[in-house]
C-alpha positions as CSV (number, residue, x, y, z in Angstrom):
1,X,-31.5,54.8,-18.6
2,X,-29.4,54.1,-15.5
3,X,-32.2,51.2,-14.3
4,X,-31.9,49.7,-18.2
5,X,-28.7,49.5,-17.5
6,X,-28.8,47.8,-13.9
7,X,-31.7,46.0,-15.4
8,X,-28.7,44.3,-18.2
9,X,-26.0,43.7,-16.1
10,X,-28.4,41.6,-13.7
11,X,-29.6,39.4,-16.7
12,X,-26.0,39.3,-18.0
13,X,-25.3,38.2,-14.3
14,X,-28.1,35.5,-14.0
15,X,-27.1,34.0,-17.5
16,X,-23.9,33.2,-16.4
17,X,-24.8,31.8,-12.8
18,X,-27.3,29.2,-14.6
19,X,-24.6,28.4,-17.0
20,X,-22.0,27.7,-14.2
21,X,-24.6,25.4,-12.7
22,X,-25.3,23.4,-16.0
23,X,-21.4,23.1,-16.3
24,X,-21.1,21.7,-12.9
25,X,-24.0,19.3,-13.6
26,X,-22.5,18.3,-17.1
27,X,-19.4,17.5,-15.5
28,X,-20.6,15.2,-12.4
29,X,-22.6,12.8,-14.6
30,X,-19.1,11.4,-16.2
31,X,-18.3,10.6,-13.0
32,X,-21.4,8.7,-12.4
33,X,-21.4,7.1,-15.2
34,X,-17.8,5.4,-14.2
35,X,-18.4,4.9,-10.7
36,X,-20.9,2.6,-12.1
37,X,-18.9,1.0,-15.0
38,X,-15.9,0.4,-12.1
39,X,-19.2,-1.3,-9.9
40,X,-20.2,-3.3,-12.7
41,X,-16.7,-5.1,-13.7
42,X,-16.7,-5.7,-9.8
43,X,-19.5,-7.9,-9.9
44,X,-17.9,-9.6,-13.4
45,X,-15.2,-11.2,-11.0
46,X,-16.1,-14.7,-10.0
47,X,-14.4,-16.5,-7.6
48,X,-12.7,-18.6,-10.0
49,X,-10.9,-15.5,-11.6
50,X,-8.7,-15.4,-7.8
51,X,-6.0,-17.6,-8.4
52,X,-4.7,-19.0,-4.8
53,X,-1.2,-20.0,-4.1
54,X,-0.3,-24.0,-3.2
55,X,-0.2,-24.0,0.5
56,X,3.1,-25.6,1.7
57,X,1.8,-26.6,5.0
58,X,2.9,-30.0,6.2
59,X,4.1,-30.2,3.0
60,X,8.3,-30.7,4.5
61,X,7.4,-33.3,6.8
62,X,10.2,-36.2,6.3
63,X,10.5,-38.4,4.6
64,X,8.7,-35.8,1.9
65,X,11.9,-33.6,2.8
66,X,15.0,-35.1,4.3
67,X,18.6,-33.4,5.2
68,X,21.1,-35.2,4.1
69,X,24.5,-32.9,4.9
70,X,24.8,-29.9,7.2
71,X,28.2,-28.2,6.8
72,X,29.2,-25.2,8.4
73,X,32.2,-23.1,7.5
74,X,33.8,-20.3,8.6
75,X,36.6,-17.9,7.5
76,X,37.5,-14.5,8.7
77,X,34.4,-12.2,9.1
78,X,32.1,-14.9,6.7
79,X,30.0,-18.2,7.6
80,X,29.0,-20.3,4.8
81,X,26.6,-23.2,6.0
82,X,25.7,-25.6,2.7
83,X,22.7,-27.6,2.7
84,X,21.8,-30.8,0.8
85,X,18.3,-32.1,1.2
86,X,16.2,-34.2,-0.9
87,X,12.7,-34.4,-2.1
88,X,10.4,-37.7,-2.5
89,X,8.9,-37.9,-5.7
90,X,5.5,-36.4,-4.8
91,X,6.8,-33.2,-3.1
92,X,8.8,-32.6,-6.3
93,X,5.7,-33.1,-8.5
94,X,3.7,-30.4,-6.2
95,X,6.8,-28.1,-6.1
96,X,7.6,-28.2,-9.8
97,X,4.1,-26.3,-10.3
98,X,5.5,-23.4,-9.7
99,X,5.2,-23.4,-6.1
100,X,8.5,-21.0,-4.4
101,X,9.7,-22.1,-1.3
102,X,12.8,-20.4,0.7
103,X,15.4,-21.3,3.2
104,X,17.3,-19.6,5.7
105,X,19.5,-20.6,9.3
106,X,19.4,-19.1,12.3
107,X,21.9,-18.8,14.7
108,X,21.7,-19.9,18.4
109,X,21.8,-17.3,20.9
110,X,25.6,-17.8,22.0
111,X,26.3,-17.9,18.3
112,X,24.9,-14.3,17.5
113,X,25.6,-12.7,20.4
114,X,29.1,-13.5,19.2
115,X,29.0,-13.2,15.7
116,X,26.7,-9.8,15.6
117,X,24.3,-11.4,13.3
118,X,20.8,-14.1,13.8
119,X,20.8,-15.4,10.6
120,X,22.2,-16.2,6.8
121,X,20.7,-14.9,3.8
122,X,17.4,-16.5,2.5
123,X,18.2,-18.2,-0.6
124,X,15.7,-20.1,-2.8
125,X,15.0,-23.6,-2.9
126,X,15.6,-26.2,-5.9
127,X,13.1,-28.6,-7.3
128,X,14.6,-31.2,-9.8
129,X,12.8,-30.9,-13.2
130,X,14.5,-33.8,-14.8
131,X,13.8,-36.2,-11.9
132,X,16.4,-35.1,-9.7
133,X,15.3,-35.0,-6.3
134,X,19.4,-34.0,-4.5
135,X,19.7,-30.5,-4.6
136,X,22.5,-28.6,-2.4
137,X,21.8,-24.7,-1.7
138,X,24.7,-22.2,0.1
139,X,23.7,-19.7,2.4
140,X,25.8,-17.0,4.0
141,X,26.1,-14.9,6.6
142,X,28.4,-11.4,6.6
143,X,29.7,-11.5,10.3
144,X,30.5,-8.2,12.2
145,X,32.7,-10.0,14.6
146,X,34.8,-13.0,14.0
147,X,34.4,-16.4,15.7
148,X,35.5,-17.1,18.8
149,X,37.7,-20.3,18.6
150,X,35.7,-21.9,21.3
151,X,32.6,-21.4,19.5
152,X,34.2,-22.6,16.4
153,X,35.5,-25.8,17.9
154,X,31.6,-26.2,18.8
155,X,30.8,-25.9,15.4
156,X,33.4,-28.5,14.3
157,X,32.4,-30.7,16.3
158,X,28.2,-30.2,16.1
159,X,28.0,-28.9,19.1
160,X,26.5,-25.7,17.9
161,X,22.7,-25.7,17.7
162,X,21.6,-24.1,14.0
163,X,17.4,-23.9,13.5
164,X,16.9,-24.7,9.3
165,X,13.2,-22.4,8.4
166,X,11.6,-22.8,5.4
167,X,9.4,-20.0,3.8
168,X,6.5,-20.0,1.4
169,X,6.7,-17.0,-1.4
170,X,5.4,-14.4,1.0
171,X,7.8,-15.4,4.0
172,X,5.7,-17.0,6.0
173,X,7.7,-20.0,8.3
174,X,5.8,-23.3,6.7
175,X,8.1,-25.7,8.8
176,X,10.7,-25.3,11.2
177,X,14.0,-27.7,11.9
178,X,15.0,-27.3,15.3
179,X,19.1,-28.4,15.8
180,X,19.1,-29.3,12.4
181,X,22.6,-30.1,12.4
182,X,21.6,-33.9,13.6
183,X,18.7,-33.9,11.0
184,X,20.4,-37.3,9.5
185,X,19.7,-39.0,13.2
186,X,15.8,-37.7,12.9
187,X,13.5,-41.1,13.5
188,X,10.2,-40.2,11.0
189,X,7.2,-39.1,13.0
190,X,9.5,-39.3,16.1
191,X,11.6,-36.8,16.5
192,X,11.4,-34.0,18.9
193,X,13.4,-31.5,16.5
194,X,10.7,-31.2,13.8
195,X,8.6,-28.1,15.2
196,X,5.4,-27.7,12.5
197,X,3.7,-24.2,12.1
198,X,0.1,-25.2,12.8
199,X,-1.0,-21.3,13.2
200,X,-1.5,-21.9,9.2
């Protein structure tokens, strides 16, 4: 009676051991089946699908881009430095396609050390949609420390050396204005203040 009984619970035992292992078996093959659904859409993607942003390489390069007014001001513990540029007619027609680009200043050295701060805020550029090719951006800059009035007689009188950067969408320098506080004196193809980014 006793090895009946042993005899049971060791069937009962066995049962459920294959059953576990059929469960376990039932339950991998789902994730089979979707590894290799997943592998299969992979291979649907053609290079065509990948939509590549416009490069903005060489793109500023005057006369495409020109400064016209760099004004610096300054009051209490804020700079405001207001940009106008303009656009020729075929850097407008590849901007308007949706293509962002971004500005910001930097500061010289003597300048930040002062102020406490490199740079203004990076603000977006314009493109003209109607035709207009003038647009005028303000950036700013929250100082820690105010002026100094000898640094601010600099800036009066363009002494002060300011570097204008443009971005592409992902913050990436495309072009670079060295002292771009005499950008309506640059000579096209000439001058020695136009720094491209040829790492691109």
């Amino acid at each position: 009676m006793k090895f009946k009984l042993v005899l049971i619970i060791l069937v009962i035992i066995l049962t459920g051991c294959s059953g576990t292992k059929t469960t376990s078996e039932s339950n991998s093959q789902p994730v089979k089946e979707k590894t290799e659904i997943v592998h299969e859409s992979d291979n649907n993607v053609t290079s065509s699908d990948i939509v590549k942003p416009k490069s903005l390489d060489k793109k500023f390069i005057p006369p495409n881009f020109l400064v016209k007014e760099f004004t610096v001001k300054s009051s209490d513990k804020k700079m405001e430095v207001i940009l106008k540029y303009q656009l020729s007619d075929d850097l407008n027609t590849y901007l308007k396609d949706n293509v962002k680009f971004l500005f910001n200043v930097e500061f010289s050295d003597i300048l930040s050390n002062d102020v406490g701060v490199s740079k203004t805020n990076t603000v977006e550029g314009l493109v003209g949609h109607d035709g207009e090719l003038s647009h005028t951006v303000i950036l700013t800059a929250n100082l820690q420390n105010e002026i100094n009035p000898s640094l601010k007689e600099m800036i009066n009188n363009d002494e002060m050396r300011f570097r204008l950067i443009i971005y592409d969408e992902f913050m990436v320098a495309v072009h670079i204005f060295e002292d771009v506080q005499w950008a309506d004196s640059f000579v096209n193809g000439e001058s020695q203040h136009i720094i491209l980014d040829d790492t691109k």
